[in-house]
N, C-alpha and C positions, 0 to 999 in steps of 0.2 A: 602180736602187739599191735599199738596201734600205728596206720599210716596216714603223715601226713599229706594231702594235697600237693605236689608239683606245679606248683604255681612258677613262672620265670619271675627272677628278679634281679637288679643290679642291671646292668649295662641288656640282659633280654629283655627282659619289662620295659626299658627305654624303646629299643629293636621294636618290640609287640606295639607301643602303644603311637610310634611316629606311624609304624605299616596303618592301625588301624585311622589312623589320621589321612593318613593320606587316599585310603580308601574311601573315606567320609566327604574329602574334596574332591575325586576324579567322581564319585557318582552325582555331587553338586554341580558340577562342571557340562556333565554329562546331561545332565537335565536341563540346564538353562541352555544350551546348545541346541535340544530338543525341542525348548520353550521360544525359542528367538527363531527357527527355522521355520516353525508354527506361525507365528507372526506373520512371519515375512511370506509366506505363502498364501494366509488367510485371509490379510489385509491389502487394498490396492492402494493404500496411501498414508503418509504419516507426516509428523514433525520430529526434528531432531533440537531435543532442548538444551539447555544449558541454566544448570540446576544450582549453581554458586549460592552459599549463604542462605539457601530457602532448608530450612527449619525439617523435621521428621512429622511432625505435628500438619502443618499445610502441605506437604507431601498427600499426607494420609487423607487429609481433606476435597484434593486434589483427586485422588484416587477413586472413592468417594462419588463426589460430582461426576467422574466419567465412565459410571456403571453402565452397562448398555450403550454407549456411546463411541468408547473408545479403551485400548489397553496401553498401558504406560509401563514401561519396561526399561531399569536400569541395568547397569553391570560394567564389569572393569574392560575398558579399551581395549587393550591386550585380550582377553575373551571373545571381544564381538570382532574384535580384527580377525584373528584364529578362526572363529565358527565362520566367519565370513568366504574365508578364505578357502574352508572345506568343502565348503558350496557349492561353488564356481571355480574348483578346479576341475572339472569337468567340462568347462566349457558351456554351463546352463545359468539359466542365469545371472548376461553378464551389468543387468544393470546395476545390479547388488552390489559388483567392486566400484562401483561410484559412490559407496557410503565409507570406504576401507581410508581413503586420504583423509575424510573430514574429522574422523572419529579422535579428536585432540582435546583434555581439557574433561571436563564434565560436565560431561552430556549424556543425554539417554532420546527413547524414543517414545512417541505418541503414538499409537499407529489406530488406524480406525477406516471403515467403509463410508462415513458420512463425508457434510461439508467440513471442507478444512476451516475456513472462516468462521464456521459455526464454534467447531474446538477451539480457537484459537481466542474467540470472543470470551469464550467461557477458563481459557489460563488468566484472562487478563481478570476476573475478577477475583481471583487468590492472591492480589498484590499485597503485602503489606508491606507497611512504614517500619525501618528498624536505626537502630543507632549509630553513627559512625563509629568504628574500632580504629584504635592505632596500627598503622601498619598495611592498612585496606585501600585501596588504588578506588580515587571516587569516581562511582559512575555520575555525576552531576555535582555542580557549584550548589553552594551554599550562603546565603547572605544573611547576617542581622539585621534586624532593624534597627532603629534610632527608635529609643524611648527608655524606660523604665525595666529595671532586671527580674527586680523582687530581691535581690541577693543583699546581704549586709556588707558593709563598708569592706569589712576587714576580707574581702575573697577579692580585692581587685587585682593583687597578684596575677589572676587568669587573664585577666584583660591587657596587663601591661605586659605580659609574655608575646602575645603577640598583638602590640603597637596599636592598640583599639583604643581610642580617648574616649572618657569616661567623664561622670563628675556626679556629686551624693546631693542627691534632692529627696529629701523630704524619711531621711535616712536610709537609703537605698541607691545601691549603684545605678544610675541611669548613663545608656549609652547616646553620645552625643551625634555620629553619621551612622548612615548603612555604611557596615561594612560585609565584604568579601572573606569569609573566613576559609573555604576549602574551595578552590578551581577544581573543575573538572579533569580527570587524568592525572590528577598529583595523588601522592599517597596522602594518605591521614594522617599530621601528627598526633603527641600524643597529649599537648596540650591542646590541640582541635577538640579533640576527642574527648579530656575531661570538661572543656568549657560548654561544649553543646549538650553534654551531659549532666550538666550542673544548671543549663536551661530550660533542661527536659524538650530538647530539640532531636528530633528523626531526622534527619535532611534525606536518606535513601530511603528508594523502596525495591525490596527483592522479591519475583515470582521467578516461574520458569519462561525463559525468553527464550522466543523462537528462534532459531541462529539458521537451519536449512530447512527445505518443504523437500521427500521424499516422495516420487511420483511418478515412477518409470524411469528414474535418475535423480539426482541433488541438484536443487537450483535454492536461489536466493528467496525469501520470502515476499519480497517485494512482486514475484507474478502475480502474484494473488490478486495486485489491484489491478490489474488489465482484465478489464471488464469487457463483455461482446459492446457495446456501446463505442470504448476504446479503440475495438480493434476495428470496427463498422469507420471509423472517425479517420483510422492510418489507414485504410483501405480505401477508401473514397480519393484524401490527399492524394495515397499514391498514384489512384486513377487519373484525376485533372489532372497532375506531371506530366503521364504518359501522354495524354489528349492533348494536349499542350506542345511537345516535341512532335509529338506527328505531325501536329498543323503545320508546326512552326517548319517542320525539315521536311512537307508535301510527302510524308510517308502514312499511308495506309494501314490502319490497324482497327483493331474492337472498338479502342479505347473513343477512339476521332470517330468511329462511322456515325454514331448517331447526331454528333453535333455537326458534322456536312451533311447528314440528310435534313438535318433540322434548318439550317442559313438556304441549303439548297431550295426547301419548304417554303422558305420567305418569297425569295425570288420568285417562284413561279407563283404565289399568289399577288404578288405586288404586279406581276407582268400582266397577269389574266384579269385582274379590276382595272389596268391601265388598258388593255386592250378592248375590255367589257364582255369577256369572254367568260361568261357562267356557268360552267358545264360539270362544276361538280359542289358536294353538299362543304366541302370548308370555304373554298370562295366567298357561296350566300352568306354563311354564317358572318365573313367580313364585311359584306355589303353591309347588309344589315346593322352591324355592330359602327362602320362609319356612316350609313344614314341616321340613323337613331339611335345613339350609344343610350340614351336615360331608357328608352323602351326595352333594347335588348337585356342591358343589365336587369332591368324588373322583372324578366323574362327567364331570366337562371334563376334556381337556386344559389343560395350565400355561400354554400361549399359544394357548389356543381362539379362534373366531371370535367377532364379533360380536355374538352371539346370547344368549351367556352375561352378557356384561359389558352389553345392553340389558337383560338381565334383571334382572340385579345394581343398575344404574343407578335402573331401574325399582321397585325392590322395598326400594329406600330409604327412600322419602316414607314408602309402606306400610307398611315395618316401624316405622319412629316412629311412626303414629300406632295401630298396633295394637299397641304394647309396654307391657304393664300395667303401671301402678304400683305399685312394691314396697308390702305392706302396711304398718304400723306396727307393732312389735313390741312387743307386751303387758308393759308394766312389771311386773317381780316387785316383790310385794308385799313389805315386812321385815316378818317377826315377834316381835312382842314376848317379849321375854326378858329375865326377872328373876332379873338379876344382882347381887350386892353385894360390895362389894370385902371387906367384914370377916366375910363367914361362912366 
């Protein structure tokens, strides 16, 4: 006769087909593990985004624009906490558990070998404008203007919902002040929500926003603008400080020695033109410069070296204290003169 098939069915078929489910997730699992390990090995630096309300479409766009540039990898929290976690138990790379705290919320990661600023220029232009939802916590205020709605009489319900004085010009609701209709940090309601809609108003706009910079540990995005310029700018500051408390507390250091070799400098030229003791090439340079300051300066170059403007520097002190005092100008005497009004 004939035999059927042994197929399971009823409560094994269930059995059969959760197993092969679950076998379908631990090899997904298993590869993105594989895939985020990869990353993190291959690249020296990333961002951690935060992907709220951004679309699958600008995702994809996103994507896209950072061929060759950079790899963008999502996945659930709990997963990259876990693979994170498998890591660095080991004890090998531990800068990696400094990504395990921040990972709250939705977010994923950018990771790439170029500049970060470069990526970062290039998320900001996937911004777009979208519309408030009821219930949505606003990232920014929102204000009407005062003018003309386009809307017909009969929709002013929207406006007297919430307390917007209005008035029908020319039959048309026209609004009478700016108003404030959503603060920042308050949720949306859901009259906000149909009235800006009924204006054909966006007030937000969502891309991927940067929340950390990944780069041998999580810091805030905000390093990014400490530029060498910056740091040349706290560095110098903090030098004068130092140069500063030395003088001040007759303590010896880096910071001080050049500026007492430099007051020291003065001294001994101001002493050696005061004694006429010429016996080396900066001295001349100050003769010179206080005999003939118009000839010597004609005598540099306009962005000469050093040597000019040591001299100059130098031949300061000096000239104040060798610049005479104007004399006092001899009173003219009046002469008497006898005058009478009636001769």
């Amino acid at each position: 006769g004939l035999h059927r098939p042994l197929w399971p069915r009823g409560s094994a078929w269930a059995a059969c087909s959760a197993a092969r489910c679950t076998m379908v997730a631990k090899s997904k699992k298993i590869a993105y593990f594989a895939h985020l390990e990869e990353c993190l090995n291959k690249y020296a630096r990333g961002c951690i985004v935060h992907a709220d309300f951004v679309g699958s479409k600008q995702i994809s766009d996103i994507r896209v624009a950072l061929r060759g540039k950079a790899e963008m990898i999502f996945g659930k929290n709990t997963m990259i906490r876990k693979c994170i976690r498998n890591l660095t138990a080991d004890g090998e790379h531990p800068e990696w558990e400094s990504i395990i705290p921040v990972m709250k919320g939705n977010l994923g990661f950018v990771f790439t070998n170029n500049d970060l600023g470069e990526i970062m220029d290039l998320l900001k232009q996937f911004v777009k404008p979208a519309a408030a939802k009821a219930g949505v916590v606003a990232p920014c205020s929102c204000t009407i203007s005062k003018g003309p709605t386009g809307l017909d009489p009969a929709q002013t319900s929207f406006f007297q919902a919430l307390n917007i004085p209005t008035k029908i010009n020319k039959g048309s609701i026209e609004i009478i002040n700016d108003c404030e209709v959503i603060k920042e940090g308050n949720k949306v309601g859901s009259s906000e929500a149909a009235l800006l809609a009924k204006l054909n108003i966006k007030p937000f706009e969502y891309g991927l926003v940067v929340h950390y910079i990944y780069e041998g540990g999580v810091f805030d995005p905000s390093v990014l603008k400490i530029t060498d310029k910056v740091l040349m700018a706290k560095w110098m500051a903090g030098v004068g400080q130092v140069a500063a408390l030395s003088i001040g507390a007759d303590f010896l250091t880096e910071a001080s020695v050049p500026i007492i070799i430099a007051s020291a400098f003065k001294n001994v030229v101001a002493t050696a033109l005061e004694a006429d003791f010429i016996e080396f090439e900066q001295v001349q340079q100050v003769k010179d410069f206080l005999d003939d300051p118009d000839a010597f300066l004609a005598s540099v170059p306009a962005c000469g070296g050093g040597g000019a403007s040591d001299a100059a520097a130098a031949a300061a002190p000096v000239a104040e204290a060798k610049a005479p005092e104007p004399e006092p100008e001899p009173e003219e005497e009046e002469e008497d003169i006898e005058f009478d009004l009636f001769d």
